[in-house]
Structure formats: C-alpha cells, structure tokens
Rosetta silent file (secondary structure, phi, psi, omega in degrees, C-alpha in Angstrom):
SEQUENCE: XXXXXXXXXXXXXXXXXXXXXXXXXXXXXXXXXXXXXXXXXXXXXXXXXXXXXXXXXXXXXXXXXXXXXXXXXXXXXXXXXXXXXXXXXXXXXXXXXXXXXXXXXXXXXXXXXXXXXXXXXXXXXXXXXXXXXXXXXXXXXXXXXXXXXXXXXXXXXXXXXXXXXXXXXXXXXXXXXXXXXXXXXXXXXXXXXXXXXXXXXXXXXXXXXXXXXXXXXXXXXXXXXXXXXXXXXXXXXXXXXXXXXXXXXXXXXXXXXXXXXXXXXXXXXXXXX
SCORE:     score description
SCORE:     0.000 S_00000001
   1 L     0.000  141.335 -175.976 -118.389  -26.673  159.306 S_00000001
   2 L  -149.991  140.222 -174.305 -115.837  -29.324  158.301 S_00000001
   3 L   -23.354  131.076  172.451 -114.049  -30.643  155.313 S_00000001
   4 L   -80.313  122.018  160.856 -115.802  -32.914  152.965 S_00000001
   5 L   -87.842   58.090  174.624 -113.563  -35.893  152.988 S_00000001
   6 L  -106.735  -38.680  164.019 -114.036  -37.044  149.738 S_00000001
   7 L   -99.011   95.347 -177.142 -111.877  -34.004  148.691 S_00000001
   8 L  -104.950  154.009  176.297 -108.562  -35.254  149.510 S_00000001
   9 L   -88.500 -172.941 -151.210 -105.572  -33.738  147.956 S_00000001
  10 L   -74.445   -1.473 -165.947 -103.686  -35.278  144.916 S_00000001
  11 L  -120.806   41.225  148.638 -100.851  -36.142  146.764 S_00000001
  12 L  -125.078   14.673 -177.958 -102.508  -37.933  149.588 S_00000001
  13 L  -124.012 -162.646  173.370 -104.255  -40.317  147.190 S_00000001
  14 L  -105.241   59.721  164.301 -102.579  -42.759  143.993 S_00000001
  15 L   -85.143  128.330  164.624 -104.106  -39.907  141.538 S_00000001
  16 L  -136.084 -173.167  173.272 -102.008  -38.746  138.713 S_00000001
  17 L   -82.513  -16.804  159.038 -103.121  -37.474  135.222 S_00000001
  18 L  -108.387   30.598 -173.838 -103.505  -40.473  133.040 S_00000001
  19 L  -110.868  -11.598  162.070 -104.963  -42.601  135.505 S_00000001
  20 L   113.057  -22.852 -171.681 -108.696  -41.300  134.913 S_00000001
  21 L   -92.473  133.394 -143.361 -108.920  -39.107  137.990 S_00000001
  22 L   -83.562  163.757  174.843 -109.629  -35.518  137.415 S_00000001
  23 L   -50.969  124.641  168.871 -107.291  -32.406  138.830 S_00000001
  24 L  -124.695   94.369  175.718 -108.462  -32.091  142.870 S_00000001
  25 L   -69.843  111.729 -162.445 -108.011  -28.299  142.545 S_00000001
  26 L   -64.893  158.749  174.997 -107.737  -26.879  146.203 S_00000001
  27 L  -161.863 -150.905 -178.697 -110.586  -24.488  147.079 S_00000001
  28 L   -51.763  -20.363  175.383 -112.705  -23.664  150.476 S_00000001
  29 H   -57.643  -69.500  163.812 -111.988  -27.412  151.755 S_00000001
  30 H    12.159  -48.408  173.736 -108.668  -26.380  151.750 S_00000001
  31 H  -112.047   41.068  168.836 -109.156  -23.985  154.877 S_00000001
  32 L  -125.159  101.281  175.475 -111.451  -26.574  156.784 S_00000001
  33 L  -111.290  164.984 -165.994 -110.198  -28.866  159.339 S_00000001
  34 L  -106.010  144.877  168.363 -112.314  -31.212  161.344 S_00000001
  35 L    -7.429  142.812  166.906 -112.056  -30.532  164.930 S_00000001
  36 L  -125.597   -5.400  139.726 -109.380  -32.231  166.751 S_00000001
  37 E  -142.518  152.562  165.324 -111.397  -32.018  170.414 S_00000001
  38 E   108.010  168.835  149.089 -114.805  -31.098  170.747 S_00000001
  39 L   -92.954  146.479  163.168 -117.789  -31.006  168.005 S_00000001
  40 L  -104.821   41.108  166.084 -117.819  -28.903  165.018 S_00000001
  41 L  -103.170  -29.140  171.869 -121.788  -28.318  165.282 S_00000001
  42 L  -108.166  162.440 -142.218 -121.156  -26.800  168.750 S_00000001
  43 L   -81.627   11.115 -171.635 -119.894  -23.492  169.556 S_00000001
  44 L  -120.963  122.873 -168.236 -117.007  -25.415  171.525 S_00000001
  45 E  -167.406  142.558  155.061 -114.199  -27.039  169.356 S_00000001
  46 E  -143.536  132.884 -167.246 -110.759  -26.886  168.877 S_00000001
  47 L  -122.106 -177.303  169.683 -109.383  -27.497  165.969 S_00000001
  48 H   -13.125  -59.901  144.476 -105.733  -26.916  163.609 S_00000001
  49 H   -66.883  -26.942 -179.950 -105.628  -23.475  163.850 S_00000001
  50 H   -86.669  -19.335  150.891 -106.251  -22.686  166.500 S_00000001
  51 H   -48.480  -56.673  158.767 -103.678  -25.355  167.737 S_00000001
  52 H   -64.966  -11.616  164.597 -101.485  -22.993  165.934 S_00000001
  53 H   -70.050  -44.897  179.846 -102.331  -20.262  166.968 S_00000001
  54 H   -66.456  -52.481 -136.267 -101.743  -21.612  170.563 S_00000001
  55 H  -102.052  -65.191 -163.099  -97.888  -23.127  169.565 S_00000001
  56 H   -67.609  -20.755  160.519  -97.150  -19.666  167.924 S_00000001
  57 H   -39.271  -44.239 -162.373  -97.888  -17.978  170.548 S_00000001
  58 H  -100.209  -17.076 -172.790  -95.942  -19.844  173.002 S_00000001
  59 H   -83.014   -8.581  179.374  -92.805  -19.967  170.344 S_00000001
  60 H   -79.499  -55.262 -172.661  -93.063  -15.959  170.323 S_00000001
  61 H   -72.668  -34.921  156.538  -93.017  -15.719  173.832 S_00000001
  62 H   -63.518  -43.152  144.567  -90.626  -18.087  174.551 S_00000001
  63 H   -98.508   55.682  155.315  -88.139  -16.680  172.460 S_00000001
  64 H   -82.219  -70.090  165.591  -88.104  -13.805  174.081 S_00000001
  65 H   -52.375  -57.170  171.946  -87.790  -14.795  177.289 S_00000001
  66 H   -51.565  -27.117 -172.165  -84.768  -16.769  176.080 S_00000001
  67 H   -83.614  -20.579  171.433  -83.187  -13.900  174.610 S_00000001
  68 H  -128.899   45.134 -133.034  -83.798  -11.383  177.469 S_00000001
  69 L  -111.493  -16.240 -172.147  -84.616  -13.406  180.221 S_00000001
  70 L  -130.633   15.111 -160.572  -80.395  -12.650  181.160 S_00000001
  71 L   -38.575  137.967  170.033  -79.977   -9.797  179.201 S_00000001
  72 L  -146.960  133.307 -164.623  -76.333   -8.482  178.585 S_00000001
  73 L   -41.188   15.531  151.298  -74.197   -5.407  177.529 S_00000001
  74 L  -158.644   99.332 -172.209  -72.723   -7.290  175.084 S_00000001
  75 L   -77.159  156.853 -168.957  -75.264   -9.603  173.650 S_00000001
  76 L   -86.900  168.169  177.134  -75.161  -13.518  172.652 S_00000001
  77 H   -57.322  -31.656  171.864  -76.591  -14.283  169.427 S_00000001
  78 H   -62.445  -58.650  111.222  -79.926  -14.804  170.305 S_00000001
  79 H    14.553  -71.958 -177.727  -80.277  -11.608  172.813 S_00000001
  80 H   -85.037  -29.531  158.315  -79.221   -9.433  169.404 S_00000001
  81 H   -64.462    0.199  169.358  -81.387  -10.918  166.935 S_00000001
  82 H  -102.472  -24.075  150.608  -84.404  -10.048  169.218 S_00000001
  83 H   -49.012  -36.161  173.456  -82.609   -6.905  169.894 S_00000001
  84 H   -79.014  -59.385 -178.977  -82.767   -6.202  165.881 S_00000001
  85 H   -64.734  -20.695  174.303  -86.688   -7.057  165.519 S_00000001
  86 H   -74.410  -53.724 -160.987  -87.521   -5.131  168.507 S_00000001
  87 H   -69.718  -32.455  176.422  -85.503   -2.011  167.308 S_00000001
  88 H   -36.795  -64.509 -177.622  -86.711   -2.558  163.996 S_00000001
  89 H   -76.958  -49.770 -171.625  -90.421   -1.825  164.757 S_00000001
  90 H   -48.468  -62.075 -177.079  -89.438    0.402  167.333 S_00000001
  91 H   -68.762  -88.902 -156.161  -87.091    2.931  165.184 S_00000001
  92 H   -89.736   40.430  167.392  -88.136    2.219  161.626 S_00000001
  93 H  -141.445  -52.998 -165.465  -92.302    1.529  162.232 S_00000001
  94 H   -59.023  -84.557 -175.910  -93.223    3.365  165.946 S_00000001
  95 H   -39.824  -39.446 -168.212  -91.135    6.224  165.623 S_00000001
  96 H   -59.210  -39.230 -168.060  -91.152    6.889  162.144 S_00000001
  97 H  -109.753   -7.047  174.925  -94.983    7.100  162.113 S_00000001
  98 H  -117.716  -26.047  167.783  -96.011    8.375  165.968 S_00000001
  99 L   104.525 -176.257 -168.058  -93.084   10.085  166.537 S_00000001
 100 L  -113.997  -37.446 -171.857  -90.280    8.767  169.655 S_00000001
 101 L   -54.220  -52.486  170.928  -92.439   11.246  172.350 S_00000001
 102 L  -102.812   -6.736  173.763  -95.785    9.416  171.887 S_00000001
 103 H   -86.221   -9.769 -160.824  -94.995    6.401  170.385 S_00000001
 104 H   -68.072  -47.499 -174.605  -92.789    5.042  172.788 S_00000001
 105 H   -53.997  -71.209 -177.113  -95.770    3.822  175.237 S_00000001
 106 H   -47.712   -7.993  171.955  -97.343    1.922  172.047 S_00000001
 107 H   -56.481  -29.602  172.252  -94.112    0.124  171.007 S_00000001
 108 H   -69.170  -34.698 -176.815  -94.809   -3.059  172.942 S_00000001
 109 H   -48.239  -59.098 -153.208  -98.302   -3.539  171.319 S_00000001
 110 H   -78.083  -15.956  161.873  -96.708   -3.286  167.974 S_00000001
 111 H   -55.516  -43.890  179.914  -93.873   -5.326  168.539 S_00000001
 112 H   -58.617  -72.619  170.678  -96.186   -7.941  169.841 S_00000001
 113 H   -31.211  -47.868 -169.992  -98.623   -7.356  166.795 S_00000001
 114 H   -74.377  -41.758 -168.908  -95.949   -7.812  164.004 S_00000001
 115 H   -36.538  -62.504 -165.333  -94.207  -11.236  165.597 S_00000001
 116 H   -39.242  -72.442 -179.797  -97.549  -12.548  166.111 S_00000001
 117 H   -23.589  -75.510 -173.814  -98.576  -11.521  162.603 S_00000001
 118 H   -65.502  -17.626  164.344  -95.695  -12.986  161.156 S_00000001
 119 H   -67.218  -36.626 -179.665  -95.424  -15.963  163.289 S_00000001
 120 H   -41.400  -53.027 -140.980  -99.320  -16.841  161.704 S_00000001
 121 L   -96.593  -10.895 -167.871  -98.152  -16.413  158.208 S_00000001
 122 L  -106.579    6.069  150.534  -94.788  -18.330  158.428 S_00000001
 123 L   -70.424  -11.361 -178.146  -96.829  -21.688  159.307 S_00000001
 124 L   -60.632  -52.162 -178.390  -97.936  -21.601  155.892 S_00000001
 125 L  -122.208   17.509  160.413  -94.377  -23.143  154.904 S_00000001
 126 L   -92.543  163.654 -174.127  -93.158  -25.083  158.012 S_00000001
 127 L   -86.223  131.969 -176.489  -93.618  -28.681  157.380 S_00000001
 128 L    98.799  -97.561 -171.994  -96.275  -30.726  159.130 S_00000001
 129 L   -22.684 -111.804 -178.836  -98.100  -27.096  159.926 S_00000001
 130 L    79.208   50.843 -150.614  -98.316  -26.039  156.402 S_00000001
 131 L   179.141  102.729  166.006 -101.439  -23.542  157.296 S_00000001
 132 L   -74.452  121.106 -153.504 -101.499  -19.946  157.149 S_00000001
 133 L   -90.642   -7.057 -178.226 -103.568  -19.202  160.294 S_00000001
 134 L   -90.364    4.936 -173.326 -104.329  -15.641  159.566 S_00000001
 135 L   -80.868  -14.130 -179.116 -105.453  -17.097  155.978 S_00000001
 136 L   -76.955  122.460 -157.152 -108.660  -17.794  158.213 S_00000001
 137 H   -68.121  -23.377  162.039 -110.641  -14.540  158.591 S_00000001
 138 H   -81.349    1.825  156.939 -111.240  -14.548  161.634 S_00000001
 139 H   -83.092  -53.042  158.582 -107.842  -14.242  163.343 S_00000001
 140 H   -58.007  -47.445 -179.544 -106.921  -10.834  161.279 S_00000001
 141 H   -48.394  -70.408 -163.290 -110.749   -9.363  162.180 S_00000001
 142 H   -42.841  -41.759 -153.956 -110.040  -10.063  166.015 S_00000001
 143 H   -75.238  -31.617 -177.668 -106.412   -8.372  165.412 S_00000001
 144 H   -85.753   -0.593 -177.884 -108.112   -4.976  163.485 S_00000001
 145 H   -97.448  -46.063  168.894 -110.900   -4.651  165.807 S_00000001
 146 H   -25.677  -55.979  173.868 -108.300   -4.792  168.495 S_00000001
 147 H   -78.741  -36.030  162.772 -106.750   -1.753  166.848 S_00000001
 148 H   -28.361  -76.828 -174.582 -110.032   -0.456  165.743 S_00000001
 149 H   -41.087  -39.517 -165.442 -111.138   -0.381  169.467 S_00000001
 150 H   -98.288   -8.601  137.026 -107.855    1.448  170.643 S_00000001
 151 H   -34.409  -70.513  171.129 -108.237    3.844  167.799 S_00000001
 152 H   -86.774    7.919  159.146 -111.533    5.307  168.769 S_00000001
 153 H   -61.136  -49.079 -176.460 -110.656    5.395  172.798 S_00000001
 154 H   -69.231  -42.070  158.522 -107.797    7.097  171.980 S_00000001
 155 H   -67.386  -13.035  135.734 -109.573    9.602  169.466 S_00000001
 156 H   -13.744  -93.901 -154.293 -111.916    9.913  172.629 S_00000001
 157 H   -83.288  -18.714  174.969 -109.918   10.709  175.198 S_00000001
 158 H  -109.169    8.603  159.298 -107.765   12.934  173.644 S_00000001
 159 H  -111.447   17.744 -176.439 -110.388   15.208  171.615 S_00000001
 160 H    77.560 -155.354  177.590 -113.655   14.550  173.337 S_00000001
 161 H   -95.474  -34.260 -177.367 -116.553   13.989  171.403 S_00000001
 162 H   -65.900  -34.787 -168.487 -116.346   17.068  168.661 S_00000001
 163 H   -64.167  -60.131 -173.942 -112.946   16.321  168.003 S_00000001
 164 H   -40.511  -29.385 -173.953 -113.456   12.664  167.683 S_00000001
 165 H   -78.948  -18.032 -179.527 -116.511   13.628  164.984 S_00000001
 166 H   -96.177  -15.727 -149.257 -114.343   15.833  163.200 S_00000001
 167 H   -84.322  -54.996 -170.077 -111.447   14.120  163.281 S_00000001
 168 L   -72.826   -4.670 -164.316 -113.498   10.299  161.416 S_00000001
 169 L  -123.960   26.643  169.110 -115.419   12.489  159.018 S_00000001
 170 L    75.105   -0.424  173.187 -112.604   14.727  157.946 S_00000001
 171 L   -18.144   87.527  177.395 -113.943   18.470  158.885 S_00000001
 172 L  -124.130   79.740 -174.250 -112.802   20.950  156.731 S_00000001
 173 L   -68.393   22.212  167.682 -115.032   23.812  156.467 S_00000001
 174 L   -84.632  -23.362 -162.163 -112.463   25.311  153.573 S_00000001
 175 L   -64.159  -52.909 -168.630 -114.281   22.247  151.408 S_00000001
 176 L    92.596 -158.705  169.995 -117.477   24.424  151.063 S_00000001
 177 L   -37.640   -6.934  156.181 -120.240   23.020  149.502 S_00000001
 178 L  -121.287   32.469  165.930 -119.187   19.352  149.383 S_00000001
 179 H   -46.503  -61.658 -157.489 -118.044   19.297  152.939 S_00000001
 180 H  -112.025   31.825  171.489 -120.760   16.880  153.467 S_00000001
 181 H   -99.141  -62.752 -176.279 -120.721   14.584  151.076 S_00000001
 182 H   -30.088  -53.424 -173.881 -116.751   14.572  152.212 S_00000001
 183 H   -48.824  -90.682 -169.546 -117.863   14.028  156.010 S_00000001
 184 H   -14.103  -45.121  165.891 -120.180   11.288  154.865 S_00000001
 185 H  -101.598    5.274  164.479 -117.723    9.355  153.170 S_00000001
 186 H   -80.895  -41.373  175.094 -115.085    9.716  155.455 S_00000001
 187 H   -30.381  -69.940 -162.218 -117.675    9.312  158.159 S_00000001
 188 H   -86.397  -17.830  159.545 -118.408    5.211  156.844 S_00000001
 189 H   -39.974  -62.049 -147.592 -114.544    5.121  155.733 S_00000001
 190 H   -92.929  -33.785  172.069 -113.089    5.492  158.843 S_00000001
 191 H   -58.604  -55.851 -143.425 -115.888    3.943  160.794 S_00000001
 192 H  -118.251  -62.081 -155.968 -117.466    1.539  159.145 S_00000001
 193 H   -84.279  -36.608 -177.763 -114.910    0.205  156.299 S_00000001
 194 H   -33.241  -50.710 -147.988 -111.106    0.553  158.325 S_00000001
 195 H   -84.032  -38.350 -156.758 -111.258   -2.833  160.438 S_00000001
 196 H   -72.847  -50.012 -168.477 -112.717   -5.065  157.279 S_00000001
 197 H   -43.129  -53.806  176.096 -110.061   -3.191  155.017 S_00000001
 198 H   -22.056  -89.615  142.118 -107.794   -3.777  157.789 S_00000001
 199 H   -21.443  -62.945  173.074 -108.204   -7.492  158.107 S_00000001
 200 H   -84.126   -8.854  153.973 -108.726   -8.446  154.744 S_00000001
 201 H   -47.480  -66.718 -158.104 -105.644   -6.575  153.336 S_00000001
 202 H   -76.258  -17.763  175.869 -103.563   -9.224  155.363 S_00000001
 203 H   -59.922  -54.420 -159.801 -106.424  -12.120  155.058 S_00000001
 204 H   -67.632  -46.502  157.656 -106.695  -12.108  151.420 S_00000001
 205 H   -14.278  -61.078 -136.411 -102.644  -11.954  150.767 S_00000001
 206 H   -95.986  -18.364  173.967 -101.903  -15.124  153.093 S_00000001
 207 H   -68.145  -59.561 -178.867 -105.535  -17.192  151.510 S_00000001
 208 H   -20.259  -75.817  178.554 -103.945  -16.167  148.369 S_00000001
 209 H   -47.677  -65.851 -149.088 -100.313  -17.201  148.967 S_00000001
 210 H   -70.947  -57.967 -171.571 -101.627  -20.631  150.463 S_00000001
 211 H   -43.417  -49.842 -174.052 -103.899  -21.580  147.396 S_00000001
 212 H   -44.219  -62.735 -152.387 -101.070  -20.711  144.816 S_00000001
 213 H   -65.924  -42.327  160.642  -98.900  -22.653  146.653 S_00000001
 214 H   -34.936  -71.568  145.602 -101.413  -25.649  147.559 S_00000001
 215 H     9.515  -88.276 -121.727 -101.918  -25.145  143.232 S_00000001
 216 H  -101.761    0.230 -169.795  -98.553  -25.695  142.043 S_00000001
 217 H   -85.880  -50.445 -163.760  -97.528  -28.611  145.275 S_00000001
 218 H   -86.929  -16.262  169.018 -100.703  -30.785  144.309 S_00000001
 219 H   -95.315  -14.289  167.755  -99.651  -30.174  140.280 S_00000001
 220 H   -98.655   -5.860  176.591  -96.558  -31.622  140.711 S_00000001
 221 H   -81.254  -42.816  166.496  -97.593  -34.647  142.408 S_00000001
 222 H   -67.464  -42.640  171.845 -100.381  -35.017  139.760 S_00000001
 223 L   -76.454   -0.950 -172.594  -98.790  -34.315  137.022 S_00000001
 224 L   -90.457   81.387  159.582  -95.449  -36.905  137.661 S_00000001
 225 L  -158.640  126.469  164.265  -96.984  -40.028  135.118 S_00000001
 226 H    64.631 -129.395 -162.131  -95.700  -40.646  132.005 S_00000001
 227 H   -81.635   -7.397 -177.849  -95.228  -37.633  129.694 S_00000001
 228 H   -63.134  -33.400 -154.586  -96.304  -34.899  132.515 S_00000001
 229 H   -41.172  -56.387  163.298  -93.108  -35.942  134.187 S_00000001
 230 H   -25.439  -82.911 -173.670  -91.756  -32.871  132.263 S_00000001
 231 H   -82.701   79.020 -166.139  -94.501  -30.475  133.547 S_00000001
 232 H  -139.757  -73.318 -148.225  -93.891  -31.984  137.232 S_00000001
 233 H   -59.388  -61.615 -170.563  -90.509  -30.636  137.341 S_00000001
 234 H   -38.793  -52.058  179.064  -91.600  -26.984  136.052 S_00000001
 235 H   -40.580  -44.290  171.583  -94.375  -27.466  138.574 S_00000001
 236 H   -82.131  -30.607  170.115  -92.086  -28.078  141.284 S_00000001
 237 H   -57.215  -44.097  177.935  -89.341  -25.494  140.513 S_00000001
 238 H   -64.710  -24.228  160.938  -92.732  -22.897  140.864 S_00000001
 239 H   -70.354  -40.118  165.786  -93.586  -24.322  144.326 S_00000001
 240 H   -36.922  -62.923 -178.169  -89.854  -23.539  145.009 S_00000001
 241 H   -61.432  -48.832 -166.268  -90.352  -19.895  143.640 S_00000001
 242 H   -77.590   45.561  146.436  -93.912  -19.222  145.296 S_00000001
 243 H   -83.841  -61.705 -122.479  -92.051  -20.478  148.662 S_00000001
 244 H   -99.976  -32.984  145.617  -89.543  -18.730  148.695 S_00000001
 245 L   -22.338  -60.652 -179.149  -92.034  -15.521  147.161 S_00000001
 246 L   -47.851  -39.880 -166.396  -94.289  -16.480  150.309 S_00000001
 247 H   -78.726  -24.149 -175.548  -91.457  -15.814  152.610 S_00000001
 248 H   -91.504   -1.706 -162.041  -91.232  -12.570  151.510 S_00000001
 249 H   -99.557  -17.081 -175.779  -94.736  -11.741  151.400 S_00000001
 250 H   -86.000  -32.503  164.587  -95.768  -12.844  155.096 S_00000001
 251 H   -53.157  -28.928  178.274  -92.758  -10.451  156.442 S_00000001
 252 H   -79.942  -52.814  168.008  -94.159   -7.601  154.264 S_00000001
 253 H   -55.114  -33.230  169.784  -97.702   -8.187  155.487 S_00000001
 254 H   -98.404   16.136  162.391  -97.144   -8.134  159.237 S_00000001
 255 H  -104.792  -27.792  164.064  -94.893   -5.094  158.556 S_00000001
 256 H   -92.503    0.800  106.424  -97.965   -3.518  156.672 S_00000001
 257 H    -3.827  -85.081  173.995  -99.882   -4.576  159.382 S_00000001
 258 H   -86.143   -4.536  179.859  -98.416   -2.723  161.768 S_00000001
 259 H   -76.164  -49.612  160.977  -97.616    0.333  159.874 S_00000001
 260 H   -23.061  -41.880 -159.168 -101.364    0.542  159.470 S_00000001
 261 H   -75.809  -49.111 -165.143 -101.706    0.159  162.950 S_00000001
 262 H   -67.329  -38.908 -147.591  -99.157    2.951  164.134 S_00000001
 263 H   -59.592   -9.941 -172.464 -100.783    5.575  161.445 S_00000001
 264 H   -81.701  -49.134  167.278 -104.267    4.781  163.129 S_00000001
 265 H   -47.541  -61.253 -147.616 -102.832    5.697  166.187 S_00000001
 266 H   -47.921  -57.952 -154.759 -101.101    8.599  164.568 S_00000001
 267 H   -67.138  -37.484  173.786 -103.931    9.685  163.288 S_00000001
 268 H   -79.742  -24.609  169.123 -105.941    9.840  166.719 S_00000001
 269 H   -61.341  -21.458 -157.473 -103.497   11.599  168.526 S_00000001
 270 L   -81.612 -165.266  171.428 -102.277   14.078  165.865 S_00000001
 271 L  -111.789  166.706 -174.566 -104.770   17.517  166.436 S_00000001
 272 L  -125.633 -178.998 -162.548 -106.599   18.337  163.991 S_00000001
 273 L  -124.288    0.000    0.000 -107.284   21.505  162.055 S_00000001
C-alpha cells in the first residue's frame, strides 16, 4: 500500500491559510512511503523504514565496536558512555527485576533490545529521517513476539508442562470458587493479549508522538500568511516543546520496553506457589 500523492504536506507545497487551500492534516498517509526498490503490490519491497531500520542497526553496532573494540582500564569518552548504558540496563533494569544470579545470562538481549528500541524512536527527530520506525506496527510486534517466544520456552523448560499451565492462568486453589473464571482470564491475558499489549504500548506512544509533532510542524508552515503569522510562532515554539517532550518519551519507552521484557522473564523463572 502506498501514499496517495495528492496528500502532500503543507510545507512541501505554496499552501498557507488565506490562499484557499484547506489544512492537509497528517493522518495514515503520513506512515506510508512508496517503495524505494522493488514493488509495493509484491511481497518484495524495500522501502523508508526499513532503510532505517537497516542504518540503525548498523549505527548501534558500530558504536559499540568503537567504544569496546580497544577497551581500557581507564576509559576514553566514548568507551564510558557505552559503559554507562550498558550498566544502566544491566544494574538498574536486569538486576533489579531478575535478580544478578539469573539475570546476568539475559543482559545482552536487553541491552540490545533497549538501544535498538531507542535507536527506532530517536529517528522521529533527526533531520532528513524524521520517521519513527517503531511508529509502524510491525517492527514492535516482531520485537514482543520475540520476547513472547522466549517467555513461554523458558516457562517450559523450567516448569514442564503443569507448571507452565499454572504458572499463565494464575493457579491458586486458595481462590475457591472463582478460581476459574481467574484461570480463564489470566489464561487469554497472558497468552493471548501480552505480545499485542506489548507492542502497542510502545507502537501507539511513538504513532502518537509523530502525528502531534507532524500537527504542530505543518501548522506553522500553514499558518505563516498575513495575520496567522502570530499563531505560526506559537505553533512553532509547540513543535519546539513536543521535540524536546519526544526526546523524553522515546527514552522512557524503550526503558518500558525492556522492563516489560525482564519481568516476563522474571515471571517464567520465578516458582510458583
């Protein structure tokens, strides 16, 4: 599916507000790019995001390498700010919520998980990008079924199958008589609802995030004729504010992101009772 180009935004046309042409209010075009190789009628395409997806990927990994690629007991600047984001999730996300005995093996995942996350969401406000890529739904779904999947293996292997049954539907024969209307909805909670909650916590945020800002970016370019000049400026001081808002919101989402992630672990591992 690919953008109708007829809906261009206002500040890629001569539009303004006394000029006859109506408000071109961002919506679902907004998240539609047209291929850039390939068709987008066939299942083979590649297109913006996933170009970004690709570039963040390689800017995660690369600075990495640079920073530990020489590591040294008294680290260069680079070497300790990767040294701070690493310890960060490690100390105050792995341990805190898995514990330092069993969490340690799972620290690389989640370190990996938040960058990525937050590398997605912080294209949203570099220039030229200007795309959240996780605002698309299908990059968070791949990332919770990822955790999904290593949830129930892990509630698997280490309680078998009763444990695993008691463990997703909540088994507490102290409930009594609504035990199984409890099971039942923990049963399609934990089962059924976790990856879309999962996924669509951090989808709906960074979709969110982009339209406001897409909103108030495309209102000050429309509104700068004549007397709007006035609500221009206000317009533009609020793309300033939701920016700068934004920045804080894509660090908080790939930190609740992964907190999510270790308690899902937590949660298969702890025993239950």
């Amino acid at each position: 599916m690919s953008a109708d180009p007829t809906q261009v935004l206002a500040f890629e046309t001569d539009c303004h507000i006394f000029d006859g042409c109506g408000f071109p209010a961002p919506g679902l075009h907004s998240f539609l790019f047209e291929p850039l190789w390939g068709d987008a009628d066939s299942s083979v395409y590649f297109n913006k995001t996933m170009l970004l997806a690709l570039l963040g990927s390689i800017v995660i990994v690369a600075f990495f390498w640079a920073a530990f690629r020489k590591p040294k007991v008294v680290p260069g600047k680079l070497q300790m700010v990767a040294e701070a984001g690493y310890d960060f999730i490690r100390r105050g996300v792995v341990y805190e919520t898995i514990g330092k005995k069993e969490g340690e093996k799972y620290v690389p995942l989640v370190v990996a998980l938040f960058f990525f996350v937050w590398m997605m969401n912080l294209w949203s406000i570099i220039p030229v990008a200007q795309f959240p890529v996780t605002g698309i739904i299908s990059y968070p779904l791949v990332l919770a079924l990822i955790v999904y999947i290593l949830w129930v293996s892990l509630t698997f292997k280490r309680h078998g199958f009763v444990g695993f049954f008691k463990n997703v539907t909540g088994y507490d024969k102290s409930l009594g008589a609504v035990l199984p209307l409890s099971m039942t909805i923990e049963f399609f909670s934990n089962l059924l609802v976790r990856p879309f909650t999962h996924a669509v916590r951090l989808f709906a945020n960074m979709f969110a995030g982009h339209t406001l800002l897409l909103l108030f970016t495309i209102a000050s370019w429309y509104l700068l004729n004549g007397i709007g000049f006035a609500y221009a400026g206000v317009s533009f001081i609020m793309t300033i504010v939701m920016t700068a808002f934004e920045l804080f919101i894509q660090a908080l989402q790939a930190y609740v992101f992964v907190l999510l992630t270790c308690t899902y672990i937590q949660g298969a591992l702890a025993e239950h009772h």
